[in-house]
Backbone as a ProteinNet text record, in pm:
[ID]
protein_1_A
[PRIMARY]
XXXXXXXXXXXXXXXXXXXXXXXXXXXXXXXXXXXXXXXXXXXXXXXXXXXXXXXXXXXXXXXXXXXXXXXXXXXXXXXXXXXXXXXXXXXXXXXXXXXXXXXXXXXXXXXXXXXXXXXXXXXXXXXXXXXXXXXXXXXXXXXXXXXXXXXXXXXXXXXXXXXXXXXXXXXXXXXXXXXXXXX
[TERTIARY]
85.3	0	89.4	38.8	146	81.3	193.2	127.6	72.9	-30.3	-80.2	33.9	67.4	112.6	118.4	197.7	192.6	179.7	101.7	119.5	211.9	326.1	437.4	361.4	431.9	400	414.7	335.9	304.8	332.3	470.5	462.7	362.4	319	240.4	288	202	246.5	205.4	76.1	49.2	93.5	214	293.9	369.8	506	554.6	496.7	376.1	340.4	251.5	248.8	187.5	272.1	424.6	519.2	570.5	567.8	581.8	495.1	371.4	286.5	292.9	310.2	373.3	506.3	577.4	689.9	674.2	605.5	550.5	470.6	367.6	308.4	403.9	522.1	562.6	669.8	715	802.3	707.5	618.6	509.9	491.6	456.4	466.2	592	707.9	792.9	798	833.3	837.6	747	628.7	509	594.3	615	678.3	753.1	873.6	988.8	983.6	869.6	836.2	774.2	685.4	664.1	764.2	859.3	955.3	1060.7	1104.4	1209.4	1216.8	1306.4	1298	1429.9	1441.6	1545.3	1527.8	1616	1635.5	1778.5	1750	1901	1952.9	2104.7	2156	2175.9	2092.2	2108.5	2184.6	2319.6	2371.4	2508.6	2606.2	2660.6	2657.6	2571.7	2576.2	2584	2625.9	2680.6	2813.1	2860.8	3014.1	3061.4	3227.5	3253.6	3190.2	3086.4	3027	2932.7	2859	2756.9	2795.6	2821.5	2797.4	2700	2675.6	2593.3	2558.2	2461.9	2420.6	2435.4	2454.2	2440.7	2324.3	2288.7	2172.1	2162.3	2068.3	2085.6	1948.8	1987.6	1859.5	1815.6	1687.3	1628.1	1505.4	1555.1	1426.7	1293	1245.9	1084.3	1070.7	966.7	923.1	1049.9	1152	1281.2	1241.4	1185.8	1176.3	1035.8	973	846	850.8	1006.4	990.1	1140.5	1204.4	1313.3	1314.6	1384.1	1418.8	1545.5	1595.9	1699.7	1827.7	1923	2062.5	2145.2	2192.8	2324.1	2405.6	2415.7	2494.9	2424.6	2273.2	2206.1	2185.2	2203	2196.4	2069.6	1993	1820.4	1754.8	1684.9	1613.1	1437.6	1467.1	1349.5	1282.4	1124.8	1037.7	1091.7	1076	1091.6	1050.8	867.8	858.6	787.2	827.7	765.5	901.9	1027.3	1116.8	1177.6	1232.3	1328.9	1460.6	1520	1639.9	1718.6	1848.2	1938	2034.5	2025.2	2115	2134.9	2256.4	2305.7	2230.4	2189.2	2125.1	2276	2280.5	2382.3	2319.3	2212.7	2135.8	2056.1	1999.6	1931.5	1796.7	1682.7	1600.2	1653.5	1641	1677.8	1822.4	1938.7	2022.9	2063.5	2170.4	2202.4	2321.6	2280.7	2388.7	2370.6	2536.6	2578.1	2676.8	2744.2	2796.9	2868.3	3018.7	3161.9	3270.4	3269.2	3296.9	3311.6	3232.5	3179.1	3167.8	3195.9	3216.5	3108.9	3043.3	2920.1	2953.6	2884.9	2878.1	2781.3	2772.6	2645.3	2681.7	2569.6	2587	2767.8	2814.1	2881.1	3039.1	3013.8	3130.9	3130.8	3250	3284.1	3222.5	3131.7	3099	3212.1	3304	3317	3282	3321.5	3229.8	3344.6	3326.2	3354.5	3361.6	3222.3	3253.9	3312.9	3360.9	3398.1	3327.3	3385	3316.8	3423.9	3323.7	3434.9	3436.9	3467.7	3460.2	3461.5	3413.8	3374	3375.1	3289.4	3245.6	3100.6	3041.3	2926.2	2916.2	2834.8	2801.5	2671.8	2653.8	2486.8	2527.5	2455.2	2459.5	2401.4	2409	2364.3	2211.4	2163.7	2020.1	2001.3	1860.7	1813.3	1721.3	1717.5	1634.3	1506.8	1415.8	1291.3	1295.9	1148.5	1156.4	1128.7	1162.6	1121.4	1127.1	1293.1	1316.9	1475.9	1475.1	1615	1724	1822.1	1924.3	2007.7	1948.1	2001.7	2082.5	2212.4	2297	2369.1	2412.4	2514.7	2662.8	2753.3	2856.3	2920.8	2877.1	2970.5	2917.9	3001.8	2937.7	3015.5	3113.2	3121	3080.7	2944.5	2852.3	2777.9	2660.6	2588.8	2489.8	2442.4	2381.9	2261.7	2200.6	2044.1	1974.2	2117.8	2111.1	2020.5	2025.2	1980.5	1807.4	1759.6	1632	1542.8	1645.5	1570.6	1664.8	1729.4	1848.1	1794	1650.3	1571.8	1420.7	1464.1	1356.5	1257.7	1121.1	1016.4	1049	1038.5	1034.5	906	822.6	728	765.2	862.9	941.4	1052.2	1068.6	1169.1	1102.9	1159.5	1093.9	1123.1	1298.8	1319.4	1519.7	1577.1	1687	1784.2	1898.2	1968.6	2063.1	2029.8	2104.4	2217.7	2226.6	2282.6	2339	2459.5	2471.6	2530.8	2486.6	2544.1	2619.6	2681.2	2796	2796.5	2775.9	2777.8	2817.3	2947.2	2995.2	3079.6	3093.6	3159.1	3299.8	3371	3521.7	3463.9	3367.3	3358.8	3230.8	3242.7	3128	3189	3082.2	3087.9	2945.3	2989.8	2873.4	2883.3	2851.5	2893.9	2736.9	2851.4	2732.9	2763.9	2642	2602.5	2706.5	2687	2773.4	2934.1	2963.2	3078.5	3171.7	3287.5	3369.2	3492	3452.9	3571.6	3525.6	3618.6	3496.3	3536.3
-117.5	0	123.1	248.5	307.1	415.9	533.9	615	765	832.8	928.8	1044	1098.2	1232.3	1331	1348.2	1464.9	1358.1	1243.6	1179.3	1041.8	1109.4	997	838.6	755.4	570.6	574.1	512.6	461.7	312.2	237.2	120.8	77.7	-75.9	-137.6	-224.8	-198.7	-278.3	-426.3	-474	-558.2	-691.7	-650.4	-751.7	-783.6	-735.2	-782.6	-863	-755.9	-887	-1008	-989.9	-1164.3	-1236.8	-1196.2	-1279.7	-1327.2	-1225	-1247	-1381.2	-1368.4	-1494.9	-1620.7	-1608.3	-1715.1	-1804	-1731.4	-1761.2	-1833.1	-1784.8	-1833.7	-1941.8	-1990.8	-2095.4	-2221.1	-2145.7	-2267.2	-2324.3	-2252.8	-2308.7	-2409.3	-2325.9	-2412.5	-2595.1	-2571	-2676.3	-2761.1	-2682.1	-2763.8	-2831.1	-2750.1	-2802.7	-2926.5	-2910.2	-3012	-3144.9	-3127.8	-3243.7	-3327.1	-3246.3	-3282.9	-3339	-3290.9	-3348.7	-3480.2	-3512.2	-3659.4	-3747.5	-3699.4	-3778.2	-3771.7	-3681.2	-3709.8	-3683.1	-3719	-3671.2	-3692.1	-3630.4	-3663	-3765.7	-3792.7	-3905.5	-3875.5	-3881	-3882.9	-3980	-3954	-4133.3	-4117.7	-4246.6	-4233.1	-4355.6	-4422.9	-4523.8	-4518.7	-4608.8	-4667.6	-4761.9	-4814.5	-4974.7	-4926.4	-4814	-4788.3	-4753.2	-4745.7	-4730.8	-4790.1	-4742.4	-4640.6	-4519.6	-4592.7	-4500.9	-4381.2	-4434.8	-4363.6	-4329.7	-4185.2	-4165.6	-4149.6	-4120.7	-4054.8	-3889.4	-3884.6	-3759.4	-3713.6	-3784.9	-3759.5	-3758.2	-3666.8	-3647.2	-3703.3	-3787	-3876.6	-3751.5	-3761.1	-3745.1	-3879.1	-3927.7	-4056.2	-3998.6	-4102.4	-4097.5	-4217.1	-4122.6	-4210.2	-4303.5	-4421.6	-4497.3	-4533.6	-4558.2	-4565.8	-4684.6	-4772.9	-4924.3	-4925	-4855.3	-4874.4	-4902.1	-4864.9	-4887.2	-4966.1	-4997.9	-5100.1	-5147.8	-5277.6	-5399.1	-5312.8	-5312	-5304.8	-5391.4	-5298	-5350.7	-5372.2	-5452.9	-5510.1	-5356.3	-5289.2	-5236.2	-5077	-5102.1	-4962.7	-4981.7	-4835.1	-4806	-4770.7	-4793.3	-4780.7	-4778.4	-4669.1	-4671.2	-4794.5	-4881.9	-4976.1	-4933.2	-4968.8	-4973.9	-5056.8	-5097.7	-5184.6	-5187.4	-5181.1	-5241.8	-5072.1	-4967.3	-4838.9	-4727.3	-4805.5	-4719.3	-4744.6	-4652.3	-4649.1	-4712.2	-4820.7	-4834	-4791.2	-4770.7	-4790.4	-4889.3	-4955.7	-5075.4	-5065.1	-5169	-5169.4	-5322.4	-5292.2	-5461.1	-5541.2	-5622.2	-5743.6	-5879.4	-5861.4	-6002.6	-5985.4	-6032.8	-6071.4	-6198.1	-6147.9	-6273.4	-6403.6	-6484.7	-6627.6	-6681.9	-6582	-6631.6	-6703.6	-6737.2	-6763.7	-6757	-6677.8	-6566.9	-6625.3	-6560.7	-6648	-6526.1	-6513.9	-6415.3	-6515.9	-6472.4	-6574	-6447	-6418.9	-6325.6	-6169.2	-6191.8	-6019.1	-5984.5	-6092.6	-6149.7	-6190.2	-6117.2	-6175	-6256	-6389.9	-6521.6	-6490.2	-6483.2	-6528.4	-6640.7	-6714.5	-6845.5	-6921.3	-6916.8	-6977.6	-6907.2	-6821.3	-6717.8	-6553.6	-6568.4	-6395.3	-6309.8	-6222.7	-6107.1	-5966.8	-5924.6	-5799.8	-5724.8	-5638.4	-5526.9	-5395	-5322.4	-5233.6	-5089.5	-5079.4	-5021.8	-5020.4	-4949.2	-4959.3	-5013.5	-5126.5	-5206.7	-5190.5	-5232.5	-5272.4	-5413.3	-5499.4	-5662.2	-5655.6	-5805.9	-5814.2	-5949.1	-6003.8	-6157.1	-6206.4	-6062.3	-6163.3	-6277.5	-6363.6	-6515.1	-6543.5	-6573.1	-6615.5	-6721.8	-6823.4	-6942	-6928.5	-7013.8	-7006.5	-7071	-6909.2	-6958.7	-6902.2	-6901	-6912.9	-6768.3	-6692.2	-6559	-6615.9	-6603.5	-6651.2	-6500.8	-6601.5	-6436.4	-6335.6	-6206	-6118	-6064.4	-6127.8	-6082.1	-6053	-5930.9	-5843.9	-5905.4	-5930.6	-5933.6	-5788.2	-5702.7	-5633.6	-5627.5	-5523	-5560.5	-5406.2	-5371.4	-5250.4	-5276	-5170.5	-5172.9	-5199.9	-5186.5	-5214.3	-5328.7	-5432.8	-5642	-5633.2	-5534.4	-5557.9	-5505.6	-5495.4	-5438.2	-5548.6	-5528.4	-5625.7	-5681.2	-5870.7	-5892.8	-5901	-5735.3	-5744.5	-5678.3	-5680	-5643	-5713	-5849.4	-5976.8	-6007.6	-5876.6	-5948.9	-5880.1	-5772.9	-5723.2	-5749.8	-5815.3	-5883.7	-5900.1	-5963.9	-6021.6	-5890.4	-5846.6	-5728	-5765.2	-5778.9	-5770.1	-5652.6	-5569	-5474.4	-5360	-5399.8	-5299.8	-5216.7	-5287.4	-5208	-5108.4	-5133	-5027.3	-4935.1	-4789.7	-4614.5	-4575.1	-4623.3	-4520.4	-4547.2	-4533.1	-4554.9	-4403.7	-4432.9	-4305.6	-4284.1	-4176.5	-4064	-3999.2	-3917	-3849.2	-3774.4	-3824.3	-3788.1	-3695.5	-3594.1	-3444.1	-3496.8	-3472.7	-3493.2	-3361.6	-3318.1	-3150.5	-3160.5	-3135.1	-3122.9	-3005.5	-2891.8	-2812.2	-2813.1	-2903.9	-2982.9	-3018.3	-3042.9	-3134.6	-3075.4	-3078.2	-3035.2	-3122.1	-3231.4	-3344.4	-3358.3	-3344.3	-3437.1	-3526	-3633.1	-3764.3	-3844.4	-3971.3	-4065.9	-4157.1	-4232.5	-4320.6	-4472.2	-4477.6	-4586.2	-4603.9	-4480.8	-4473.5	-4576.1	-4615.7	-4692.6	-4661.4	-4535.1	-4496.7	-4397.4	-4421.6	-4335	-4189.8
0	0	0	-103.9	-119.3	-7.7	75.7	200.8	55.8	109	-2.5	54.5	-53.8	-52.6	13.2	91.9	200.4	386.9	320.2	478.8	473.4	624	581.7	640.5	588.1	631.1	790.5	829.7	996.4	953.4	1027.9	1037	1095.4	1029.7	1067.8	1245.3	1342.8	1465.1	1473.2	1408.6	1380.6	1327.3	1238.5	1145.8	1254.4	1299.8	1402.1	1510.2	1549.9	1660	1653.5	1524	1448.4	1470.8	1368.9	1415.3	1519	1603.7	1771.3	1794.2	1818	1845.4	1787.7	1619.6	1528.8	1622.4	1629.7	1691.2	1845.1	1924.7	2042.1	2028.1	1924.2	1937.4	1845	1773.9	1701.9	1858.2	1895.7	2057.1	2090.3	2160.3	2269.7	2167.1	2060.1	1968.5	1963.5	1960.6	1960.4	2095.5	2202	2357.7	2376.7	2309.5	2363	2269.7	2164.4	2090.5	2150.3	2211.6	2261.4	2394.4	2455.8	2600.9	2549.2	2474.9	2442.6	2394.2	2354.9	2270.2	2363	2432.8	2482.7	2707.7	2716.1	2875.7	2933.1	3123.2	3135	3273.3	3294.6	3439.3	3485.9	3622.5	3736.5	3739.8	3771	3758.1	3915.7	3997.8	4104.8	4163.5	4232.9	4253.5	4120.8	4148.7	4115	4021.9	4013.9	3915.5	3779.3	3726.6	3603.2	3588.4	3693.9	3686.9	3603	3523.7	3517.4	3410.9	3348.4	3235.4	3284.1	3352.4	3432.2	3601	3610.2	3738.7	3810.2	3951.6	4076.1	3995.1	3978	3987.6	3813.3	3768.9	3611.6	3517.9	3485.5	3388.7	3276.4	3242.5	3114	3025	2881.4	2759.7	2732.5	2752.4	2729.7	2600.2	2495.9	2377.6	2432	2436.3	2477.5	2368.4	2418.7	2315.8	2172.8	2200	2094	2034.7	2122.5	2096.8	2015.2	1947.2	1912.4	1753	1681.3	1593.4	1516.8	1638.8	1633.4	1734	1750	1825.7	1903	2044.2	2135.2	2044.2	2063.2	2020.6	2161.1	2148.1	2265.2	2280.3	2414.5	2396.5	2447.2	2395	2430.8	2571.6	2632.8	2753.1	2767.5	2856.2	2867.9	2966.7	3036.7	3118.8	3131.2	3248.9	3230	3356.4	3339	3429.9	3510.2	3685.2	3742	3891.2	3893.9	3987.9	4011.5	4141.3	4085.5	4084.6	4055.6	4017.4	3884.1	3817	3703	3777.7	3676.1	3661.7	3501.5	3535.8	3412.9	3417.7	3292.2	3249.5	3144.5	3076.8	2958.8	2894.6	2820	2735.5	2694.8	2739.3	2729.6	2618.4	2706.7	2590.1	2537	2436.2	2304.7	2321.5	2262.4	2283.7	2210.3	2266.8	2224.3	2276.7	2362.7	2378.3	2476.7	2498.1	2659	2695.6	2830	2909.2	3046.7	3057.5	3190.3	3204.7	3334.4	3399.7	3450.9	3398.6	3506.3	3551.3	3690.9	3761.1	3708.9	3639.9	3638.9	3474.7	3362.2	3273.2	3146.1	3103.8	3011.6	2955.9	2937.8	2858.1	2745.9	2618.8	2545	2438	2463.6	2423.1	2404.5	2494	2573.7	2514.3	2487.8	2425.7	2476.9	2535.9	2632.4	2520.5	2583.6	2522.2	2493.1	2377.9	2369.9	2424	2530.6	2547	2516.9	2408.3	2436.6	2501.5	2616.5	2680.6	2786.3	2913	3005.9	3086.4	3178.1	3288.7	3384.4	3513	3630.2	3692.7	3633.3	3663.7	3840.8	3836.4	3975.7	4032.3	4157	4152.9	4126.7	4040.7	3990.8	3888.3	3945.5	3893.8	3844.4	3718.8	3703.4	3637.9	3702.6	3611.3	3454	3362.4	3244.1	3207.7	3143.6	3160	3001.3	2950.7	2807.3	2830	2713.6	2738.8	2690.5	2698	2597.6	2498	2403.6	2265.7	2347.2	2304.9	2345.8	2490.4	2540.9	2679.9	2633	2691.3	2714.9	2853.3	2868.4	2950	2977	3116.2	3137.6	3230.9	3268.1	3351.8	3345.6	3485.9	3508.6	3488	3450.8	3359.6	3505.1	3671	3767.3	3778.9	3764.9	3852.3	3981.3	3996.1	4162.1	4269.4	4228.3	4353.9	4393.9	4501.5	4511.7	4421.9	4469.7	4343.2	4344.8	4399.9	4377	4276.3	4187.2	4016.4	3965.7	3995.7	3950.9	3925.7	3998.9	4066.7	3917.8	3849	3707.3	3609.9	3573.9	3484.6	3340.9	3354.5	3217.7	3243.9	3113.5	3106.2	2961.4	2958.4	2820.9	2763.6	2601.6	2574.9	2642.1	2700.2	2723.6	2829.9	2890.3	3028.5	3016.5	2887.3	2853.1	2864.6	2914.3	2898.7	2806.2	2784.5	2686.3	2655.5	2573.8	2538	2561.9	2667.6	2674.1	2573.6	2549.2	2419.2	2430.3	2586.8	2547.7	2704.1	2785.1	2870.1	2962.5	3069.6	3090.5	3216.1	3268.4	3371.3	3445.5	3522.8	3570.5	3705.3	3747.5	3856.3	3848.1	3979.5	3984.1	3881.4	3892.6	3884.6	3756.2	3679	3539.7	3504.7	3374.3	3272.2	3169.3	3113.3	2979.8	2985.8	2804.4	2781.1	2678.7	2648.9	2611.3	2542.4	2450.2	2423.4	2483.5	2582.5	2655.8	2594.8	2430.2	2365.4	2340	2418	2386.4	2417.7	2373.7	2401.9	2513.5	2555.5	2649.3	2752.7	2881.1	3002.8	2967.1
[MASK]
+++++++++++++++++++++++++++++++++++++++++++++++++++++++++++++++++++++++++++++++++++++++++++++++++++++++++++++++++++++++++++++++++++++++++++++++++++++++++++++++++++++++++++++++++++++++

């Protein structure tokens, strides 16, 4: 619109604060997204040592498992009981895992692990996963073994697969992937 002759242009206030609001409901949109899809959890205990500390903030993708199968190796927050745990998936449906002092067995061959563990004297005799049951386990086996009592997890118990982890201590600021191969 052209301004008539003799009267100068009055910006429009309107345009801006469209955009303003545009802008505000595409956030709120995003935020709402991201709160379904993603979240965070405290790492509370030890039994992830040395990968996972006390007091470490994990990024967990909700529902990860809804459109793939768990890989050996993902770190994952599971339902258990009316608390969250975190563990690392060790086993696979159909296999069989055994623990020789702190030691993953699957099907009767030492597991690789390339991440960091802290071996220990845990012992599980050798047992068979059925379909569709996870073998989970903390990267510390020399703690106590009331690891044991959630070891074999169904997929529906999974929350959510950790992504992406913040470390925030006075003395340390990291942040890291959960898969990494080195502490």
């Amino acid at each position: 619109m052209n301004a008539r002759p003799g009267h100068p242009r009055v910006p429009s206030t309107s345009r801006p604060l469209r955009r303003w609001i545009l802008a505000g409901c595409a956030a709120i949109a995003l935020l709402l997204t991201a709160q379904t899809r993603f979240g965070c959890v405290l790492v509370v205990g030890d039994s992830m040592l040395p990968s996972l500390r006390n007091g470490d903030l994990l990024l967990v993708r909700k529902h990860a498992y809804q459109d793939h199968a768990p890989s050996r190796g993902d770190v994952v927050v599971a339902r258990f009981r009316r608390e969250l745990v975190i563990k690392r998936i060790v086993g696979l449906p159909g296999e069989q895992i055994e623990v020789a002092h702190g030691t993953v067995c699957v099907n009767g061959t030492a597991l690789p692990e390339p991440w960091p563990v802290l071996h220990g004297p845990l012992d599980v005799l050798p047992g068979h996963l059925a379909a569709n049951r996870y073998a989970i386990l903390g990267d510390n086996r020399s703690g106590s073994e009331f690891i044991l009592f959630y070891a074999v997890m169904p997929p529906e118990r999974l929350a959510g697969q950790a992504i992406l982890a913040l470390r925030w201590r006075w003395s340390e600021w990291n942040v890291w992937n959960p898969r990494r191969t080195d502490s």
